[in-house]
C-alpha positions, 0 to 999 in steps of 0.5 A: 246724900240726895234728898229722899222721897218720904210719903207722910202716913200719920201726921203729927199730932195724931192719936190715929194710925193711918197704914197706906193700902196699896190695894185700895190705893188710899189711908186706911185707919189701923188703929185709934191709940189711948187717950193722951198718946199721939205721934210726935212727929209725921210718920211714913215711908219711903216709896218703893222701898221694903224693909224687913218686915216686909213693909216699906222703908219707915221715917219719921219726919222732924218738923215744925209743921203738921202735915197730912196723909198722902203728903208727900215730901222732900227731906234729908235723912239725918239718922236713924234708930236701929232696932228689933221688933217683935213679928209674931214670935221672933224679932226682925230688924225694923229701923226708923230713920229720921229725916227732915223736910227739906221745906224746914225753917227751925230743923234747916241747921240739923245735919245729923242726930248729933246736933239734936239734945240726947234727950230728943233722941231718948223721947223717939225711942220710949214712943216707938217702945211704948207704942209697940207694947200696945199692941203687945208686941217688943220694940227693941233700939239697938243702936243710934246712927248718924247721917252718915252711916243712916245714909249707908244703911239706907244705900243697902 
């Protein structure tokens, strides 16, 4: 697959959430999460795209790097983690892919999730479930899918 344009909302390492306001075309602080609990890796979306929710596309970038809201990046998406989400009262499907940036040195050799430790993947999920169930709302991981049908689903 191509390489994929991801615009970076919340870097890693922030305990801040960034939601990009097309309106005021800018960063607008959403929310300010609970002492100890930050992003573990940059987080955002790919551009011109919308997902069941309505929002665009979300990713979250692995990298050794921190990046900044607005950055935006070249990367290869190398999975993602199927899911439900709770939106008021039913749940929809809201995927995270996982994508790497192409201008990676430690993540260059990652082609798929399979080449990460099960535990990595296991991490991913527990944060974006317990960053939901902040804001009361259920986050539900259905499946793990690899580069290739990550690729497929994103194709859809």
């Amino acid at each position: 697959m191509k390489p994929i344009t991801v615009v970076i909302e919340t870097p890693k390492g922030s305990a801040q959430k960034y939601d990009f306001d097309e309106k005021l075309k800018g960063y607008c602080l959403r929310k300010v999460l609970p002492a100890g609990m930050v992003f573990p890796y940059d987080f955002g979306f790919i551009p011109k795209t919308k997902a069941d929710d309505g929002d665009p596309i979300d990713v979250i970038v692995l990298s050794e790097f921190k990046s900044f809201s607005g950055c935006i990046m070249r990367c290869r998406i190398i999975g993602a983690i199927r899911a439900k989400q709770q939106d008021g009262k039913k749940m929809i499907e809201n995927d995270r892919f996982i994508a790497v940036p192409e201008a990676t040195l430690v993540y260059k050799n990652i082609g798929s999730v399979e080449d990460l430790p099960k535990q990595f993947i296991d991490e991913l999920q527990e944060f974006f479930i317990n960053y939901n169930k902040l804001e009361g709302k259920k986050f539900e991981p259905v499946a793990v899918l690899n580069q290739k049908k990550a690729t497929q689903l994103l194709k859809k």
